[in-house]
Structure formats: C-alpha cells, structure tokens
C-alpha positions in Angstrom: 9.8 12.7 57.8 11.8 14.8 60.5 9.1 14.9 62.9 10.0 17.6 66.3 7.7 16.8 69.2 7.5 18.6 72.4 6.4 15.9 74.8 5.5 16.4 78.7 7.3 13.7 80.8 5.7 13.6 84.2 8.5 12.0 86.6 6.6 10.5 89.9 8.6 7.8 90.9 12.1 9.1 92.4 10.1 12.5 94.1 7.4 13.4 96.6 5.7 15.6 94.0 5.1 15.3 90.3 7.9 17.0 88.4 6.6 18.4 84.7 9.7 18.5 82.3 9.3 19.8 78.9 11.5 17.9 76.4 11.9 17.9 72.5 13.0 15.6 70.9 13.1 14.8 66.5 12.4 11.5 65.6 11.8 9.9 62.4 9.1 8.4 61.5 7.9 7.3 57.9 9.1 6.2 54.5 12.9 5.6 53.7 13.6 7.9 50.6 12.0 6.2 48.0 10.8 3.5 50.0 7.6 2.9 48.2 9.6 2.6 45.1 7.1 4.8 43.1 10.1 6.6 41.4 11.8 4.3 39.0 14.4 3.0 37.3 14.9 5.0 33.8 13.3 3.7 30.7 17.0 3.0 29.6 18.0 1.1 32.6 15.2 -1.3 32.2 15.7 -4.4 30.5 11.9 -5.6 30.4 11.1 -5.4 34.5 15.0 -6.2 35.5 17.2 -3.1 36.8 20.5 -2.7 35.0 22.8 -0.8 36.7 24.0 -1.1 40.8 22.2 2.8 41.7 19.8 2.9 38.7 16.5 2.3 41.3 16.9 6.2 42.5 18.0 6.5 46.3 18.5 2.1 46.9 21.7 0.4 45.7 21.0 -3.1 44.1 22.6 -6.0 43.3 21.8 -9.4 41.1 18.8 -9.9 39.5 16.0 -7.2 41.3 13.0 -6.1 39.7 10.5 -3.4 39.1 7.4 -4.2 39.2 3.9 -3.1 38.7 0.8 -4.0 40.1 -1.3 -6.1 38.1 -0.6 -9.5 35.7 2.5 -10.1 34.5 4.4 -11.5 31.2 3.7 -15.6 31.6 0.2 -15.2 33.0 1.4 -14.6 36.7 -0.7 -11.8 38.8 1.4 -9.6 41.5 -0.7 -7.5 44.0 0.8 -4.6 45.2 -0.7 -3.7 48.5 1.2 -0.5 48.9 1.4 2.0 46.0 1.3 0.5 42.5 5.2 -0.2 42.0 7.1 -2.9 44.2 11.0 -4.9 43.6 11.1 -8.5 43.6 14.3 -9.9 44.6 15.5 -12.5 42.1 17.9 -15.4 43.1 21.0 -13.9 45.9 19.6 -10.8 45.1 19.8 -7.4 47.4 18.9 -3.8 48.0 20.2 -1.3 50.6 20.4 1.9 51.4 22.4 4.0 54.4 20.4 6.2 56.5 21.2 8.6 59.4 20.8 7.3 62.7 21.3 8.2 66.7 23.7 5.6 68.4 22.3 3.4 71.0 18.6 4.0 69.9 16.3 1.3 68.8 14.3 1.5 65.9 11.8 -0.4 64.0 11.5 -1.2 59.7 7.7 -1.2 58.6 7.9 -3.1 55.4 5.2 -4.9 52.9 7.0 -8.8 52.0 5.4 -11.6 50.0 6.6 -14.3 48.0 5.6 -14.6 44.4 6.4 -18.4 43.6 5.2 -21.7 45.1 8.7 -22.3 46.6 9.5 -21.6 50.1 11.2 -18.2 49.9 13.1 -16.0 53.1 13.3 -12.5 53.3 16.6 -11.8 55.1 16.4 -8.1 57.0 20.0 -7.0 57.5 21.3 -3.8 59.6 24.9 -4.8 59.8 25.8 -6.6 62.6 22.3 -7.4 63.1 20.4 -9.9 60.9 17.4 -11.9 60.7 15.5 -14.2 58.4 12.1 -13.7 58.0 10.2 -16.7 56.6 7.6 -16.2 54.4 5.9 -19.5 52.9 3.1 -18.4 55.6 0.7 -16.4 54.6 -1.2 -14.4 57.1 -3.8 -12.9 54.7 -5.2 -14.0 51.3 -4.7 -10.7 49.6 -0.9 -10.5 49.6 -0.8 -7.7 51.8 1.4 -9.3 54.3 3.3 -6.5 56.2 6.2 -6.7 58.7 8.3 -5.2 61.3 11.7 -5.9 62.4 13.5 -4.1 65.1 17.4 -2.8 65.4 19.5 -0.8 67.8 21.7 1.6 65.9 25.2 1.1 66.6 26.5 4.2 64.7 25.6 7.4 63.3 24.7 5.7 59.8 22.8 2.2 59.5 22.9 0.3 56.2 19.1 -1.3 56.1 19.8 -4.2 53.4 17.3 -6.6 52.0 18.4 -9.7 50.4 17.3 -12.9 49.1 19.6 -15.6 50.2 17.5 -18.7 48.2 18.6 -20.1 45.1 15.6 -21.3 42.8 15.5 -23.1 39.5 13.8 -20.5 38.4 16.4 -17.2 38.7 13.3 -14.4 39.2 11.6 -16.1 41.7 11.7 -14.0 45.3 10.2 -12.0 47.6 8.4 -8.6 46.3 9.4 -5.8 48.8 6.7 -2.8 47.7 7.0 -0.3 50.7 9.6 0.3 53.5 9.0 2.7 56.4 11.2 3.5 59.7 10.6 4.4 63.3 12.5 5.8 66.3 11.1 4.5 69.5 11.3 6.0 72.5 12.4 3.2 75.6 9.5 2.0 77.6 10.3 1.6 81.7 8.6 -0.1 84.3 6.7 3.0 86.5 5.1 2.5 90.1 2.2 2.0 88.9 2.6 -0.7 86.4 5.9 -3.1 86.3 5.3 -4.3 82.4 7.0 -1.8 80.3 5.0 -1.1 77.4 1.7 -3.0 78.4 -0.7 -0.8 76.7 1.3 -1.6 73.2 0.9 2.3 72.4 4.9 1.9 71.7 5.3 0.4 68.2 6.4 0.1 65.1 5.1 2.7 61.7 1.6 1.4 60.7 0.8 2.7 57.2 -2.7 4.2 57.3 -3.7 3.0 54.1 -2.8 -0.7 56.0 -6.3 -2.6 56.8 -4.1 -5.7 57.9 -2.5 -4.7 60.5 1.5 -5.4 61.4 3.1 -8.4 61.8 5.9 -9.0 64.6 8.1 -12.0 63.4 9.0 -14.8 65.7 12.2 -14.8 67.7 12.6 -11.5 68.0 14.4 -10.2 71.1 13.3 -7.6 73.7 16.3 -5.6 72.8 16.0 -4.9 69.4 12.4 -6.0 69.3 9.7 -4.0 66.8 7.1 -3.8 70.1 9.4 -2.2 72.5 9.7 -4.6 76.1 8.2 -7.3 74.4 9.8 -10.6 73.3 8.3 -12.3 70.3 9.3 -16.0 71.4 7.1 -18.0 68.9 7.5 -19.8 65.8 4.9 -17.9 63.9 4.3 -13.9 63.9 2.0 -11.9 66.0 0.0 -9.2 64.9 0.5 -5.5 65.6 -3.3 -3.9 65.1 -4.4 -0.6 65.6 -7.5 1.7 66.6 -8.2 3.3 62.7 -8.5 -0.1 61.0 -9.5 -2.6 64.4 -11.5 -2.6 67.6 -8.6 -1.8 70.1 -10.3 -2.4 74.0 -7.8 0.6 75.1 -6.2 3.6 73.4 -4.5 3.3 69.9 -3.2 -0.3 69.6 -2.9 -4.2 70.9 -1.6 -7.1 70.2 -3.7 -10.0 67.9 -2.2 -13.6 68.7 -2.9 -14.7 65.3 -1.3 -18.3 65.1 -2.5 -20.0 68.3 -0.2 -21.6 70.5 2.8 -20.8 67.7 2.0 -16.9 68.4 3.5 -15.7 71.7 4.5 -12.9 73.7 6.1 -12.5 77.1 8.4 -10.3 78.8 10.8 -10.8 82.0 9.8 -8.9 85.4 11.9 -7.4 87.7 10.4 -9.1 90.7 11.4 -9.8 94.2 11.2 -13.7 95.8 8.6 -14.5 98.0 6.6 -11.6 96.9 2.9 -11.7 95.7 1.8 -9.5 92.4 -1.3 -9.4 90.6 -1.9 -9.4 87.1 -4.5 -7.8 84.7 -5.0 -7.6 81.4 -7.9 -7.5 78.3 -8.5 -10.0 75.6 -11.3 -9.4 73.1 -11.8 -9.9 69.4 -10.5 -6.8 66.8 -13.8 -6.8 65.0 -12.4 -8.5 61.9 -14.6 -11.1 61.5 -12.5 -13.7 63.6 -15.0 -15.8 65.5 -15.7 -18.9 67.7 -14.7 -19.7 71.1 -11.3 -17.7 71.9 -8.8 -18.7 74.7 -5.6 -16.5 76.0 -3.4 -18.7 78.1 -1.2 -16.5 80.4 2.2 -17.8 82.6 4.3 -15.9 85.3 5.7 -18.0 88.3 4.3 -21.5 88.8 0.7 -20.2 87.9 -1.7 -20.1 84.8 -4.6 -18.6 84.0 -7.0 -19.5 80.9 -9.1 -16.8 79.6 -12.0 -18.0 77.6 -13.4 -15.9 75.1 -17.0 -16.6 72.9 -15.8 -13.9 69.3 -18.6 -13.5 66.9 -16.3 -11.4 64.7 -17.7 -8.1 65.7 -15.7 -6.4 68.8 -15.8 -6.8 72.4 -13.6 -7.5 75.3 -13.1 -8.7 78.7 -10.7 -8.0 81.9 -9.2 -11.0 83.4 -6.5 -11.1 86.3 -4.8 -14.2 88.3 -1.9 -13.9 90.9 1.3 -15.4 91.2 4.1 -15.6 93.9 7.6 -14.6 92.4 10.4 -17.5 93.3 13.1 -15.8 91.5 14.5 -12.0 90.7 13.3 -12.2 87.1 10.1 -13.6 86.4 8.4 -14.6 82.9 4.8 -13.2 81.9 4.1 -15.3 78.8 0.8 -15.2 76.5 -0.7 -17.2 73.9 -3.8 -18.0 72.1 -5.0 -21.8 72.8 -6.4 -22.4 69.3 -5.9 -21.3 65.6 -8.8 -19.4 63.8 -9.4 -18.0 60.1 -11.7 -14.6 59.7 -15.3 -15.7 58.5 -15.5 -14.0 55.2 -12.0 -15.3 54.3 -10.5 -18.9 55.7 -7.3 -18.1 54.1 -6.4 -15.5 56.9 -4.9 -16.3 60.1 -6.4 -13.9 63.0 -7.1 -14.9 67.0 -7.8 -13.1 69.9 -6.3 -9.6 70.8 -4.7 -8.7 73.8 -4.3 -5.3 76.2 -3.5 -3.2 79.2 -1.3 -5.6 80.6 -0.8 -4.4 84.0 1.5 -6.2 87.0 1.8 -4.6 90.6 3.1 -6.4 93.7 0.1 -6.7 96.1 0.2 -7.8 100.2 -0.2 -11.3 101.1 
C-alpha cells in the first residue's frame, strides 16, 4: 500500500540548536499486486496446476513451465507447504515471472519474499531487477517447516523496475523448482552516521517488510552489498544468510528488531567506518538469545582495526542479553567492523532449524587517548 507519513527529522549535527523539520514523504510498503498469488489463473487457463497463457496469472507475466499451487499434498504423493496464504507458483525448469512496478530513481528498496525448493535437487532462485541480479541458493534450509523467507535489496534506476523471478536450473524432472508463495516491497529511507553514533543503522530498526503472520523471521542472503543491501548500511559478507528478527514474534534487547547470526562463522555482518588514523573509538553493542529456543553456550566474535573481542554467551532458549564493548585504534580512513557467531546451533524443539545468537545497538564513537 501507498503509505504517507509525516515524520519529524531532528537535525543536530551541522547547528548549535536542534532544528525540527516536518517532512512527508509516501513510501511503499507491502504486497506487490497480487503478490500472494491468492487470485488465480482461470479454470480455463489451467491445464491441471500448469499456467497456460504468458498474463493468465492476473497482474505477473510468466513464462515456461510455472505453476499454481495449493497448499497441501499433491498428485504423485508429494506435500507442498505454503507458509504464506494457501496458493503459491513453483517455477518449473528456465522458468520466470515478473511484473513492472513504479518506482523513485536513486532510492533503494528491499523484496520480502517466501522461497523453497520442492525437489531433492539443488535448486537457485535467481532475483532479477534489471541491471541488478542475484542468485539466491536454496538447498539450505533454515527452518524445517518450509517457511523459509527472504530479502533482497535494489536501488531503482528508473521510474519503473521490472522485479523478475526465474529459475535458471535444468532438472530431469521439468516441474521441479522453487515455490515463490508471497512477495512484498519496501522503500527505505538512507541511514547516516550522526554525532552520536558513526554505524549507520546500528539499531537494525531500518529493514526490509516482515509479514506479521511470519514467526521465522527474515533472511538476508550472503553477499549482499551495502549499496543495495536489504538491511540498509550493512554488508552481508558471508556464505550463508543472516537472520532479520523482530520484536512481535522474538525477544529483541532494543526497540523493534536485530540481527540473528544463524550459521556460525558462515553468517556475517560488517560495515566500513569513516574513521580517522591514529584515532581511538569505542565500540558497544548487545548480543542475547531471541527466545526461540536456541540454546548452549553462544559466542559473537567482533573485528575493527587490529583488535578482537569475543563475546561469550550461556542461551537457554528463553531471552536475555548482554552489553559488551572493546576499543580499537583506526590505521586507515575506512575501517571494517565485522561480526559473527563462533559456533553453529539448531533450536531445541526442532534440530532441523538453524538459529545463533542475536545481535544490537551497535554503537561506535571516537573517544580520547
């Protein structure tokens, strides 16, 4: 939806006083048109679950072999859970939907989106806003119940962005693919660095569309730039996924949402400081557990400069959190503040998902020798 907000910015940092400026701006933020693909294809454009026809799935444009499908078993004995709605599309072999959308140059945005494969084969989701384009991997499963959701970020380039999702794998079998079942967007608005704090974005309050029916959280996927990435400041330089969680379905230690490292030392985040040489700053953040039932003994490992800190933490599955801090003396204009979880844990009630430590309130400030 068209969502008009009247927000109060409080500039600070470039006058003696506190200047209050009243600014509106629209934004969008929720479901593409149709993008829980609960209205369907005609009974006449239906061969059995397959779409016939390139615009017969109202509002997408399709092409090779997509289809519609239902929650529940399936013809052949196979079961596919819909986590979002009860309709989804599964993308058969080279097989793609799209749809244009209108957009503000120069703004970055974030797709919400609910991805799983359906065969034992490794299957990619490829995430396409033209020239942007990623593959997202999905032969890892986070959590047990197909519920799997992702984000993936873009920065609009035009007035109109073509969002296209295609399978680029080629399987013996010609149906097997990823099943897309819900697709959501979000304007964001850019995070800076303020005097008070030189991590943009280090309370994670900036992120992408969480569906509130969603008890599994977000997932960031690996590799994904600070430019154009779904948590706004923040580089996802791992080879697995982090977690975006929030405060309705997770114990947050501050405000809305975090950050869950999810795949131990394969989930990372960092993000490159404006810093001067020779200078000292301080770092502080919170790590905790998101009351999920991930337990055992929890460690965040955090980098900037030539120093680490290890941040031990004893989860029993059932909230809490602790403030750590370390210092570290800048040797170049652009420093690296990197985080990651030292081991790999499963929830108690359910070994077959990944979850870890959470992280918050990332703060950096320079302090005096």
């Amino acid at each position: 939806m068209w969502v008009v907000l009247s927000l109060l910015l409080l500039c600070s940092s470039a006058f003696t006083s506190p200047l209050a400026l009243a600014v509106e701006v629209t934004y969008f933020d929720g479901f593409l048109p149709n993008g829980n693909f609960e209205e369907g294809p005609k009974p006449t454009d239906l061969n059995k679950t397959v779409i016939k026809g390139k615009y017969s799935l109202p509002k997408w444009e399709i092409s090779g072999l997509v289809e519609y499908i239902s929650n529940g078993p399936q013809p052949g004995g196979m079961y596919f859970a819909v986590a979002h709605g009860v309709h989804a599309v599964r993308l058969g072999n080279d097989a793609t939907i799209s749809q244009s959308i209108p957009v503000k140059p120069g703004s970055l945005y974030s797709l919400t989106f609910g991805a799983s494969r359906t065969c034992a084969q490794e299957e990619v989701l490829r995430v396409s806003v033209p020239p942007l384009t990623g593959d997202l991997p999905l032969q890892t499963l986070y959590s047990s119940n197909g519920g799997d959701t992702y984000a993936w970020g873009f920065r609009a380039t035009s007035k109109v962005a073509k969002v296209i999702f295609h399978n680029p794998g080629i399987q013996e079998d010609p149906a097997c693919g990823p099943l897309l079942d819900v697709v959501a967007i979000k304007e964001f608005y850019p995070p800076m660095p303020t005097r008070v704090n030189l991590i943009k974005n280090g309370d994670f309050e900036e992120g992408p569309h969480l569906f509130h029916n969603s008890t599994n959280g977000v997932l960031l996927p690996p590799r994904q730039l600070d430019l154009t990435s779904p948590l706004p400041g923040w580089i996802i330089e791992s080879l697995k996924a982090v977690k975006y969680i929030d405060s309705e379905h997770f114990s947050v230690p501050y405000g809305k949402a975090a950050v869950e490292l999810v795949a131990g030392r394969e989930s990372a985040i960092a993000q490159i400081l404006r810093t001067t040489p020779g200078k000292l700053y301080n770092v502080t953040f919170t790590v905790g557990d998101a009351k999920n039932g991930c337990h055992g003994s929890m460690m965040v490992e955090a980098f900037a400069g030539k120093e680490t800190l290890k941040v031990p933490y004893k989860s029993h599955g059932k909230g809490g959190f602790k403030a750590a801090s370390f210092k570290f003396t800048a040797v170049a204009p652009r420093t690296r503040l990197t985080f990651y979880s030292s081991f790999y844990h499963t929830r108690i009630d359910d070994i077959g998902s990944l979850c870890g430590p959470i992280l918050d309130q990332v703060k950096v400030l320079s302090v005096k020798h």
